[in-house]
Each structure stands twice: as structure tokens, then as C-alpha cells.
LOZA-727742 format. One record per residue (C-alpha): x, y, z. Coordinates in nm, 4 decimals. Layout:
# LOZA-727742
KEKE         X         Y         Z
KEKE         X         Y         Z
...
END
This chain:
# LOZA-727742
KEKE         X         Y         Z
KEKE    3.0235   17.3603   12.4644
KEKE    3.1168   17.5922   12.1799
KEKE    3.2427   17.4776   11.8368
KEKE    3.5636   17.4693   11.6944
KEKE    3.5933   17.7440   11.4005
KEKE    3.6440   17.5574   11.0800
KEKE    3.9421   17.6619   10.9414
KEKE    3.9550   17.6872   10.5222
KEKE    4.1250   17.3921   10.3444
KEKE    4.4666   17.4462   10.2405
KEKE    4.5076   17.5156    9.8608
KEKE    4.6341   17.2212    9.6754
KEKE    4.9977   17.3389    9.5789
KEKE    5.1813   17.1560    9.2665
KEKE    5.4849   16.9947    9.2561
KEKE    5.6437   17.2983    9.0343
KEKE    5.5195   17.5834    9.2544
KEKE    5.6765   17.3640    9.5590
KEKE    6.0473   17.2828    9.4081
KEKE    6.0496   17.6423    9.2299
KEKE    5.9505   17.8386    9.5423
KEKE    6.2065   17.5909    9.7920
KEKE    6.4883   17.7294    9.5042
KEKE    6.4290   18.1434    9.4712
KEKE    6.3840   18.0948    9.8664
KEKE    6.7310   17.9791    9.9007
KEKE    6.8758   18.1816    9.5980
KEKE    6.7363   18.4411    9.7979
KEKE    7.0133   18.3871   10.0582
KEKE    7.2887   18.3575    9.8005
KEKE    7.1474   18.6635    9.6100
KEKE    7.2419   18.9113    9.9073
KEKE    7.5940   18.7402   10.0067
KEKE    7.6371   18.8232    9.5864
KEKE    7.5912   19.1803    9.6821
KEKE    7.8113   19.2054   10.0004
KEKE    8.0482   19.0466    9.7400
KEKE    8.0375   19.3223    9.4809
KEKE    8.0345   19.5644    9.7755
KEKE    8.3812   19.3867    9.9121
KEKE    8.5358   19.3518    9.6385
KEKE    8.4494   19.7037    9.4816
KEKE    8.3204   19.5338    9.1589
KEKE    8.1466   19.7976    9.0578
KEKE    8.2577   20.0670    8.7942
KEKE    8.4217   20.3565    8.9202
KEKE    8.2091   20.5965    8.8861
KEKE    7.9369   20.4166    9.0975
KEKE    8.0139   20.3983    9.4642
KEKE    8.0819   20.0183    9.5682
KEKE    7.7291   20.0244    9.8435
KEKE    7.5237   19.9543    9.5599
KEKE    7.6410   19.6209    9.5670
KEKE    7.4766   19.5987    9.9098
KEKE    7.1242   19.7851    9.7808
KEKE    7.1346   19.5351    9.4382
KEKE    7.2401   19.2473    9.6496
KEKE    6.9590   19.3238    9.8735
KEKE    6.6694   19.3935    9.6441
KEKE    6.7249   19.1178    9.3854
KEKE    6.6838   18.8805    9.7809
KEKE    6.3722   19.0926    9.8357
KEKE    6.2223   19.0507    9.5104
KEKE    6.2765   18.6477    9.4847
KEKE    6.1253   18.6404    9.8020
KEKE    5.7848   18.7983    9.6627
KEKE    5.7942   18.6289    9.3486
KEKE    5.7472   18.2620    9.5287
KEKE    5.3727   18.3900    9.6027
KEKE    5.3454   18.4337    9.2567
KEKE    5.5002   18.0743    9.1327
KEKE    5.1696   17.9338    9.0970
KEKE    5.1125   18.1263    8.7914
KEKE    5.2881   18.1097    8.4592
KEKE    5.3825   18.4544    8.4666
KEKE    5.5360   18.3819    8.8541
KEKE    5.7973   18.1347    8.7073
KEKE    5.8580   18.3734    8.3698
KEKE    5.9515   18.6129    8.6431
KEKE    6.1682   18.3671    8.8185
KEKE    6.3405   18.3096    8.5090
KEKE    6.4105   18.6642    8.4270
KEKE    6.5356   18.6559    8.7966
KEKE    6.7983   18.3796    8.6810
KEKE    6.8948   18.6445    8.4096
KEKE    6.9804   18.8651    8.6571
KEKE    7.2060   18.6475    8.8636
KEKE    7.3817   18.5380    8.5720
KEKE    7.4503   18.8823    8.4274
KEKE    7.6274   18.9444    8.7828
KEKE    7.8884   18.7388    8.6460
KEKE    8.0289   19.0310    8.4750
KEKE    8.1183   19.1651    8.7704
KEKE    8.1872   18.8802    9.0048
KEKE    8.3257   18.5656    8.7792
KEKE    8.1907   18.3256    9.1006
KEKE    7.8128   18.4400    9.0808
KEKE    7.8500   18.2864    8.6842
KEKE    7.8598   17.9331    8.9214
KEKE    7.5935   18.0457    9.1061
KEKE    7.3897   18.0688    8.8352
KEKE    7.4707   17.7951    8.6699
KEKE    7.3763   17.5778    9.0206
KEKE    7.0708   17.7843    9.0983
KEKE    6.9510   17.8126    8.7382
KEKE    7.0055   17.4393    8.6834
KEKE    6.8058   17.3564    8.9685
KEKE    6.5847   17.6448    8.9064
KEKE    6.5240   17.4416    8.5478
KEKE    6.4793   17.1252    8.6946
KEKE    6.2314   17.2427    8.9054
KEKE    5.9840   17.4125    8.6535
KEKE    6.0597   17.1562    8.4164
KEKE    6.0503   16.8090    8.6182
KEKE    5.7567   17.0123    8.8527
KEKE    5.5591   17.0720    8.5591
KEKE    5.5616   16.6935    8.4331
KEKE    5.4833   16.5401    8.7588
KEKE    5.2095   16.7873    8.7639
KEKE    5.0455   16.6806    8.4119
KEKE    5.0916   16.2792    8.5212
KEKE    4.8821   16.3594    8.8916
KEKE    4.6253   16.5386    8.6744
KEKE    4.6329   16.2218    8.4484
KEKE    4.5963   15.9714    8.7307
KEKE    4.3438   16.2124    8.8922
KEKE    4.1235   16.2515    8.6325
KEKE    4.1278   15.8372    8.5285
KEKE    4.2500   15.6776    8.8207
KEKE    4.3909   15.3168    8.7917
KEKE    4.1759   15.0305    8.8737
KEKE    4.2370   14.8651    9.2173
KEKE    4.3768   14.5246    9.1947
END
């Protein structure tokens, strides 16, 4: 009989660098239908030709995509919050991706925020765990 492989153990995630990554992953989605939507509705200044919707729509997707494997740093969620900049600044162009932003960043917020807390109370309980009844 041969043996199994061991497989490593899975990194311990926390609760922000779950709810933050589940968020840019969907505002991912919403990022690049924001870019067909400057591209459709020729938002863009006239001197720059409306497909660069498409190619801003496209990379700000791309990059929130990367920046989830970088959540579990500081720096990770700075970047994610510079990201929310981004999406709300879009609003000069397209009034409906100011909503957006206000949704995604709120939740965005909530996330890092709310994450962040539960985090601190499981290190709490971890670190003097309550005594059985």
C-alpha cells in the first residue's frame, strides 16, 4: 500500500481578508459593465476615442481581481481603498457609477472595518479562551 501525500494545511484566513476579497471580487464584475458604459454612452471627452472606456473598464476588473491576493496585508486593503477612489471618480463621467460606489464602497467599509473587529475579538478569545461551564 502506498501513502497518501499530505497535503499543507490551509492558511488561516481572517474575517476582513474574507468579506473584503468576496466585495473587489464582485466589484470586479460591476467595474467592467462601468466601462462598456462609458464606451456606450461616449462619456469620454472628445478628444479621446470612446474604446477606452472598454480598456479602463477592463483593467480597473483586472486589477481588483489581483489585489484580493494581496487583502491579507495592510497595504492590500490601502490598495482596495484607492481602488474605491477610482470607482467613485468615474462618477464624473457616468452619474450612476457615483451609486456604485457608494454601494460597493459602503460595503467595501463594512468589510475592513467590521472584518477587522471580529478579527481582534477571535485573537482575544484565542489567546484567553473562556472557561467551560
Amino acid at each position: 500500500m502506498t501513502a497518501q501525500p499530505q497535503l499543507p494545511a490551509r492558511r488561516k484566513r481572517g474575517a476582513a481578508e474574507s468579506l473584503a476579497t468576496i466585495v473587489l471580487g464582485f466589484e470586479s464584475l460591476v467595474a467592467f459593465l462601468g466601462g462598456l458604459a462609458v464606451y456606450g454612452l461616449k462619456a469620454l471627452p472628445e478628444p479621446i476615442a470612446s474604446w477606452w472606456g472598454i480598456v479602463a473598464g477592463t483593467t480597473l476588473a483586472v486589477l481588483m481581481i489581483v489585489v484580493t491576493r494581496f487583502t491579507r496585508y495592510r497595504w492590500g486593503i490601502a490598495v482596495g481603498w484607492g481602488l474605491q477612489a477610482v470607482v467613485a471618480l468615474g462618477a464624473f463621467l457616468v452619474p450612476a457609477l457615483g451609486l456604485v460606489a457608494l454601494v460597493f464602497g459602503g460595503m467595501y467599509g463594512y468589510a475592513t472595518i467590521k472584518g477587522a473587529a471580529i478579527d481582534r475579538h477571535n485573537a482575544q478569545l484565542a489567546a484567553d479562551p473562556p472557561e467551560p461551564a
